[in-house]
C-alpha positions as CSV (number, residue, x, y, z in Angstrom):
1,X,57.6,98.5,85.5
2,X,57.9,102.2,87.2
3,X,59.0,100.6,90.2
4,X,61.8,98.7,88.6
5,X,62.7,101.8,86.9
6,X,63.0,104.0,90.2
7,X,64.8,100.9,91.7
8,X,67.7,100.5,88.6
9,X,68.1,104.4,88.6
10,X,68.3,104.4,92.4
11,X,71.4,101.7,92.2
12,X,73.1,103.5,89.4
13,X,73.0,106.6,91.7
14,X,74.6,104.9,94.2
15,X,77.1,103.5,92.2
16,X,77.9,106.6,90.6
17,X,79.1,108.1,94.1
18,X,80.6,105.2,95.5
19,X,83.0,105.1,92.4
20,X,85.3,107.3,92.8
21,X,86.4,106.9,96.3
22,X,86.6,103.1,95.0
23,X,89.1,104.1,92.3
24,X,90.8,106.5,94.7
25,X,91.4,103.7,97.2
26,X,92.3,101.5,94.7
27,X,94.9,103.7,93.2
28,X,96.4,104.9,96.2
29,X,97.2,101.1,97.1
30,X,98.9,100.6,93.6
31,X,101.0,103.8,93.8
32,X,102.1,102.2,97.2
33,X,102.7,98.5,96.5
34,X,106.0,99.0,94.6
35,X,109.4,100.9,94.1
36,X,110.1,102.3,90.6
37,X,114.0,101.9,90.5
38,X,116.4,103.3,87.4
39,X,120.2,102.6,87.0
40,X,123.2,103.5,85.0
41,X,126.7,103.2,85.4
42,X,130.2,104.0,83.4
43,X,131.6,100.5,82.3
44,X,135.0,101.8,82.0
45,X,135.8,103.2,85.5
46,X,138.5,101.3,87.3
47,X,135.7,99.2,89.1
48,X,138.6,96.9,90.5
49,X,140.2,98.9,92.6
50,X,137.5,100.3,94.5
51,X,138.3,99.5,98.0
52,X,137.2,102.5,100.2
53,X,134.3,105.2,100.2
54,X,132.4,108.1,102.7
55,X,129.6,109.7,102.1
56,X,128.9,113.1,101.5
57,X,125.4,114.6,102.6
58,X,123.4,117.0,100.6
59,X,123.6,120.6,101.3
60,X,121.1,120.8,103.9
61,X,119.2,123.7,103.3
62,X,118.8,123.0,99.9
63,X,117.3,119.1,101.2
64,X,115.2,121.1,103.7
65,X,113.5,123.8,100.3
66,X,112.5,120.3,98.9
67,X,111.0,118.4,101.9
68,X,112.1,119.7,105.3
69,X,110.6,116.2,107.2
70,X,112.8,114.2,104.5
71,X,116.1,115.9,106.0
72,X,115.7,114.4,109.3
73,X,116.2,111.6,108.0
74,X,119.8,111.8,106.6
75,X,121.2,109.9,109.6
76,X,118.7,106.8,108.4
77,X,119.5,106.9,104.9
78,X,123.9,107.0,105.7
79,X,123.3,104.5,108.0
80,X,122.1,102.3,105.2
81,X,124.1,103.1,102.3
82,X,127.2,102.6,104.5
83,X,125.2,98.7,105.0
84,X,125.1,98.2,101.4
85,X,128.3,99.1,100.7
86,X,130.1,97.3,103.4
87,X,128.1,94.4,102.0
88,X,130.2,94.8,98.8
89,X,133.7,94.7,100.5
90,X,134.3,98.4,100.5
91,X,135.2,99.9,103.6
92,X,134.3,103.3,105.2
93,X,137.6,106.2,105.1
94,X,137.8,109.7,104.9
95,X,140.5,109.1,102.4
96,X,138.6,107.1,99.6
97,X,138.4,106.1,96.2
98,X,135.0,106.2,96.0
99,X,132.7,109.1,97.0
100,X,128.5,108.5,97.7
101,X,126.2,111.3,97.3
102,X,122.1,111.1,97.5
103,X,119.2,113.4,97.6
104,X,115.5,112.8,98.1
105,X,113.1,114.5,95.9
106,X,109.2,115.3,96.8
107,X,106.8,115.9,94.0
108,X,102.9,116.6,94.1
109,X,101.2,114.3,91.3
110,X,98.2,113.6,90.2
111,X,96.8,110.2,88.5
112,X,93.5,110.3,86.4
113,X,91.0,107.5,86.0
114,X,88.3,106.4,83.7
115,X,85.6,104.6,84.7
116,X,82.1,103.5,83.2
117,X,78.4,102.4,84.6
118,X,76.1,101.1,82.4
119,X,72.2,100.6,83.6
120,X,69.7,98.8,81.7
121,X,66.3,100.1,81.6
122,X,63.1,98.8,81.6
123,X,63.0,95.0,82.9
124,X,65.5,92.4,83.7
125,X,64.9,88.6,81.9
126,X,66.6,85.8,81.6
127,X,69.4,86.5,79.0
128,X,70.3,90.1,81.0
129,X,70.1,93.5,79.7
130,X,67.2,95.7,80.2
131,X,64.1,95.0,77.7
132,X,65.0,98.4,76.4
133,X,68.7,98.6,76.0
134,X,70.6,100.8,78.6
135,X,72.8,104.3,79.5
136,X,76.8,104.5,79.8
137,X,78.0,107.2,82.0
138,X,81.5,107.7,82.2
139,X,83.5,109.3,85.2
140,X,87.0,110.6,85.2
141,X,88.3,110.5,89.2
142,X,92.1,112.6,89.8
143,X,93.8,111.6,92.8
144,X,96.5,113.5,94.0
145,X,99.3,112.0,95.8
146,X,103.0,112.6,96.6
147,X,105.8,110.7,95.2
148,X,109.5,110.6,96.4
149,X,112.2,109.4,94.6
150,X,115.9,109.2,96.4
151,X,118.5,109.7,94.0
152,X,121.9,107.8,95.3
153,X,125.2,108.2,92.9
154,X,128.7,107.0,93.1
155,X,131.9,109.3,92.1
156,X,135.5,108.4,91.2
157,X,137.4,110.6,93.9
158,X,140.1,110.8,91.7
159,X,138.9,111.9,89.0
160,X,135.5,113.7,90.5
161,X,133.4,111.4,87.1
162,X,129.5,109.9,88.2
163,X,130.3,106.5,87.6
164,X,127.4,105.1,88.9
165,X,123.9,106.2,89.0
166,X,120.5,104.9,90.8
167,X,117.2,105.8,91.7
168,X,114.2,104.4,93.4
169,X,110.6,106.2,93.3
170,X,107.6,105.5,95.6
171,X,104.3,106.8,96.1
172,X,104.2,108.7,99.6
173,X,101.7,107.4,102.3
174,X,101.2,109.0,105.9
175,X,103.5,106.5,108.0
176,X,104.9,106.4,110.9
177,X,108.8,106.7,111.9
178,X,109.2,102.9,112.6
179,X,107.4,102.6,108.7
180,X,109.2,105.6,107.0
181,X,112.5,104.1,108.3
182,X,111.6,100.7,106.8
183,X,110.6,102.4,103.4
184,X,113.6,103.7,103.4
185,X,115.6,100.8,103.9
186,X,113.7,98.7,101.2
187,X,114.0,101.9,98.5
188,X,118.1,101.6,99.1
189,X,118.1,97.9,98.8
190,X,116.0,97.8,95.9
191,X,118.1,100.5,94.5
192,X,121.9,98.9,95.4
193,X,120.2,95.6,94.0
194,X,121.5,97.2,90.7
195,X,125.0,98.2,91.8
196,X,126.6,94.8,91.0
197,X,130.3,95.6,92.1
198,X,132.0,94.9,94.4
199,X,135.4,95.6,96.2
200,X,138.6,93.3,94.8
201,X,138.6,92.9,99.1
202,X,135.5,91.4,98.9
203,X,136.5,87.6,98.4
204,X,139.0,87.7,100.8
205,X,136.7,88.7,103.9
206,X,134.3,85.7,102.7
């Protein structure tokens, strides 16, 4: 019986440390597997006769103070707005109706997680459970990770109004450039997936 004993109190040792870097693992590959994307837009703006847009970049020291890697990336993330919104029929002029603005976001967060171990004690039969009932022990593991969110809104240029609003979230993973790039082109699809307009040219060029 002392042997069994030792032997159950050895395992629950065991699992006790292997936990948490389960949990931590496991919760890092959740944050990752998914974007979080948010919309809004202004019903009444003259959505049919949007025919052109630019893009105007964030001010770029201020894009630097909040992520100074995430600022090198501005060609990427023009390069694929400019995509998506051709995709709608709009075309690309320094004199146009609609104006595009982003800015990416980094924030340190953390996630917290319960989890229990229970070990019976005493011996092991047939129907389970030790002879002798058993302990709960309960960890709590905090991961910290960083999330990004890119932030992409569309202005009437005539009247300076946000007319439309999105934003997609993501939990940060060491990538990379061939990776980030892709993350970032899945974010602004994910996030344009919500812009259902589209320019009255549209038809015509299909």
């Amino acid at each position: 019986e002392q042997g069994r004993f030792v032997f159950f109190a050895l395992m629950k040792s065991m699992l006790q440390k292997a936990i948490p870097f389960l949990f931590a693992a496991a919760i890092l590959a959740s944050c990752s597997s998914g974007i979080s994307v948010t919309s809004d837009s202004d019903k009444n703006a003259d959505w049919k006769n949007y025919r052109t847009f630019r893009i105007v970049p964030p001010d770029l020291e201020q894009l630097q103070a909040s992520d100074a890697h995430w600022a090198h990336k501005m060609p990427v993330i023009e390069n694929y707005i400019t995509s998506e919104m051709m995709e709608r029929g709009y075309l690309l002029s320094k004199e146009s109706d609609l104006v595009v603005t982003y800015f990416v976001v980094i924030q340190n967060k953390q996630k917290a997680y319960s989890s229990s171990v229970s070990m019976g004690m005493g011996g092991y039969g047939y129907y389970g459970g030790g002879m002798y009932g058993g302990v709960t022990s309960t960890n709590v593991d905090i991961v910290d990770y960083q999330e990004g969110t890119l932030y992409i809104d569309v202005h009437d240029t005539k009247t300076g109004m946000q007319i439309w609003h999105g934003a997609g979230s993501k939990a940060l993973e060491n990538q990379v450039t061939s990776k980030q790039d892709a993350t970032i082109e899945q974010a602004i699809r994910y996030i344009f997936y919500r812009y259902k307009y589209k320019s009255p040219d549209y038809t015509k060029q299909r």
